[in-house]
C-alpha positions as CSV (number, residue, x, y, z in Angstrom):
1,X,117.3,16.4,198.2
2,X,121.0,16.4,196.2
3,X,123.0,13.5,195.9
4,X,125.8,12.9,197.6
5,X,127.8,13.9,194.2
6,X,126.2,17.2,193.8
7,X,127.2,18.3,197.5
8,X,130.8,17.1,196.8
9,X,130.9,19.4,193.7
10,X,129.3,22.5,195.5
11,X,131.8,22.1,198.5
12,X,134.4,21.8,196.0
13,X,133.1,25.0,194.2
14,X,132.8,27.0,197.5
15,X,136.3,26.0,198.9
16,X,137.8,26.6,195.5
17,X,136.0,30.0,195.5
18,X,137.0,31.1,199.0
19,X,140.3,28.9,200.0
20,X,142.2,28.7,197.3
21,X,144.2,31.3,195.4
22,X,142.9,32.3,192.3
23,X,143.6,31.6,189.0
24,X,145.7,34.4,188.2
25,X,147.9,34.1,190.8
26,X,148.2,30.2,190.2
27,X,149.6,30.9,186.5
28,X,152.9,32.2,187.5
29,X,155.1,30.0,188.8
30,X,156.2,30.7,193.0
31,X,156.4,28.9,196.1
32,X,153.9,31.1,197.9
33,X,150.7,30.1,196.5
34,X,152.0,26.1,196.1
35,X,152.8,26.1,200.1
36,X,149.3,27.7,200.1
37,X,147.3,25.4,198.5
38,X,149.4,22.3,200.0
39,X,148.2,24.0,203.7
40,X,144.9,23.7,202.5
41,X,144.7,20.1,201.4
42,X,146.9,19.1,204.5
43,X,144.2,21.1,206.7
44,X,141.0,19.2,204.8
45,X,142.5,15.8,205.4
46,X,143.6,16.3,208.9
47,X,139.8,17.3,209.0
48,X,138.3,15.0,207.9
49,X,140.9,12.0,208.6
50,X,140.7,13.2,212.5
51,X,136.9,13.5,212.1
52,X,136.4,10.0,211.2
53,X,138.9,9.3,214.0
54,X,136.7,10.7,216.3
55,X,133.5,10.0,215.7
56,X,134.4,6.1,215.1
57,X,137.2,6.0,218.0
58,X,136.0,8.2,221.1
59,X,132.5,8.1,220.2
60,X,132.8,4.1,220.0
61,X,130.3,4.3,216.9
62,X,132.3,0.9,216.1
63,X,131.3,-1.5,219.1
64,X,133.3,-3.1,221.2
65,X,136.8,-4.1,220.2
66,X,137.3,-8.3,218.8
67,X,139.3,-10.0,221.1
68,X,142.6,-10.6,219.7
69,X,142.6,-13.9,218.1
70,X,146.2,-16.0,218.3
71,X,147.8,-16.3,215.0
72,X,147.9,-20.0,213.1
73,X,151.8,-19.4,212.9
74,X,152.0,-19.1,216.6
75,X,149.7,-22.1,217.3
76,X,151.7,-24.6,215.3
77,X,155.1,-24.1,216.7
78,X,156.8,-27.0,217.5
């Protein structure tokens, strides 16, 4: 079985092989490829930011939610 380090650095290597401009293209300077690769990024975190939201939020995989608990501040006003 790989570690969880290996799988990171082969799903790096794939979406760097397939996503990603190449090399080449990367060397010259231009908005193009930049707005590219800034797409990309933006797309895996939404992914996997809205993921976790998921599976933690409307699957519930959290529990119940605490009951709010009155601040200290609050309590002691005079």
């Amino acid at each position: 079985m790989l570690s969880e380090r290996v799988m990171m650095v082969l799903l790096a290597f794939a979406l760097w092989y397939t996503l990603y401009p190449s090399l080449e293209t990367a060397q010259t300077w231009g908005f193009a490829w930049m707005l590219y690769t800034w797409a990309v990024n933006m797309g895996l975190v939404f992914l996997v930011a809205g993921g976790l939201h998921w599976f933690f939020v409307h699957e519930k995989r959290l529990g119940p939610a605490p009951a709010l608990q009155p601040s200290a501040f609050n309590a002691s006003k005079s």
